[in-house]
Every structure is written in C-alpha cells, then in structure tokens.
C-alpha positions in Angstrom: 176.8 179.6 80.2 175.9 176.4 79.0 172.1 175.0 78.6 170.7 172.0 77.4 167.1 171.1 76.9 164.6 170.7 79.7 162.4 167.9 78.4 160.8 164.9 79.9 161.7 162.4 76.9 165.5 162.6 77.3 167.5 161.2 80.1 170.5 163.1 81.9 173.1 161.4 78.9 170.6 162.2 76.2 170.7 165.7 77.4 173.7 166.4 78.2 174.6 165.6 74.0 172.4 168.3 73.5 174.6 171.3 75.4 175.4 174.6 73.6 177.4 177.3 75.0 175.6 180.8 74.8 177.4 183.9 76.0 174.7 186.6 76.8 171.1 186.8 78.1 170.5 188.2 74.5 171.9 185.5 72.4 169.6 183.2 74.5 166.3 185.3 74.0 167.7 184.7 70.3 168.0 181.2 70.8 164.9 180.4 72.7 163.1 182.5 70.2 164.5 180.4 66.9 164.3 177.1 68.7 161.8 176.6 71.2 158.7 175.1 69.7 155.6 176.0 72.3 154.7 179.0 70.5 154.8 182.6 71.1 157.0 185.7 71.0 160.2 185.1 73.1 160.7 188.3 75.2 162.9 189.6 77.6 160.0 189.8 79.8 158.9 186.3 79.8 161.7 184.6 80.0 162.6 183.4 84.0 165.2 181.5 85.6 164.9 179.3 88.8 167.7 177.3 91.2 166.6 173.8 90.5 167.9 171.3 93.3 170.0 171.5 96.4 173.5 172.0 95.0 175.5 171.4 92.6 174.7 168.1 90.5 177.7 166.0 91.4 176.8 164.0 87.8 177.6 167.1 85.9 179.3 169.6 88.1 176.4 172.0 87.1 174.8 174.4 89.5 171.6 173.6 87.6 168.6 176.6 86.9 165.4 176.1 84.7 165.4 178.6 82.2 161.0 179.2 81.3 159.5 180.9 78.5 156.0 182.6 80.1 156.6 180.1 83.0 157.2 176.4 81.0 160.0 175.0 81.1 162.0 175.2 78.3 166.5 174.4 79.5 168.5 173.7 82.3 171.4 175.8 82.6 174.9 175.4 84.8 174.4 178.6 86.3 172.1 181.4 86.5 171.1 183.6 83.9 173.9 186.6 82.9 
C-alpha cells in the first residue's frame, strides 16, 4: 500500500513527494509509531482507517482512506488498510 501524510500545510504535489510504500498493517503500526509526532503509544487498537471521498481520485488514481491514530488524522492511503 502506499501512504503519504495527511496534513493541512501541504498541498496534493507537496504530498504526493512524500509517498512511502509499506507492505503490512505491522510495518505501518511501526511506522506510525517512529514517525508520527502527536504523542502516544501507537497500537494496533487505535489505529483506524476510513474511505475518504466518492471514488477514486482521478489526480492520483488512488482510492484514498485516512489512516487515524486514536481518531486524528495522521495519512492518506491508496487503498484500505491490509
């Protein structure tokens, strides 16, 4: 799957520079944990994934889900979560 940050202060390009390709729900609980900065353990638990528009996002060809930590937004990924 491939994910790229979910923030407010990048646009879509900025973004999209950003991508990483992670191969299992564990290696992003690894991820999220090493790398996300708003604190707090990264579980298996509190970690969520949502659909996020209508479709696929004909600027990226992603089928775009918001991947939370406890519920705040943390990446968009092209697919949902393995």
């Amino acid at each position: 799957m491939k994910i790229r940050p979910a923030t407010p202060f990048m646009s879509l390009g900025q973004s999209m520079k950003h991508v990483r390709e992670i191969g299992s729900r564990a290696e992003l609980i690894a991820f999220l944990d090493e790398e996300w900065l708003r604190g707090g353990p990264v579980t298996d638990e509190n970690v969520t994934c949502i659909k996020w528009g209508d479709g696929i996002d004909e600027r990226i060809g992603w089928d775009t889900h918001l991947i939370c930590v406890d519920g705040k937004a943390a990446l968009f990924s092209d697919g949902p979560l393995p």
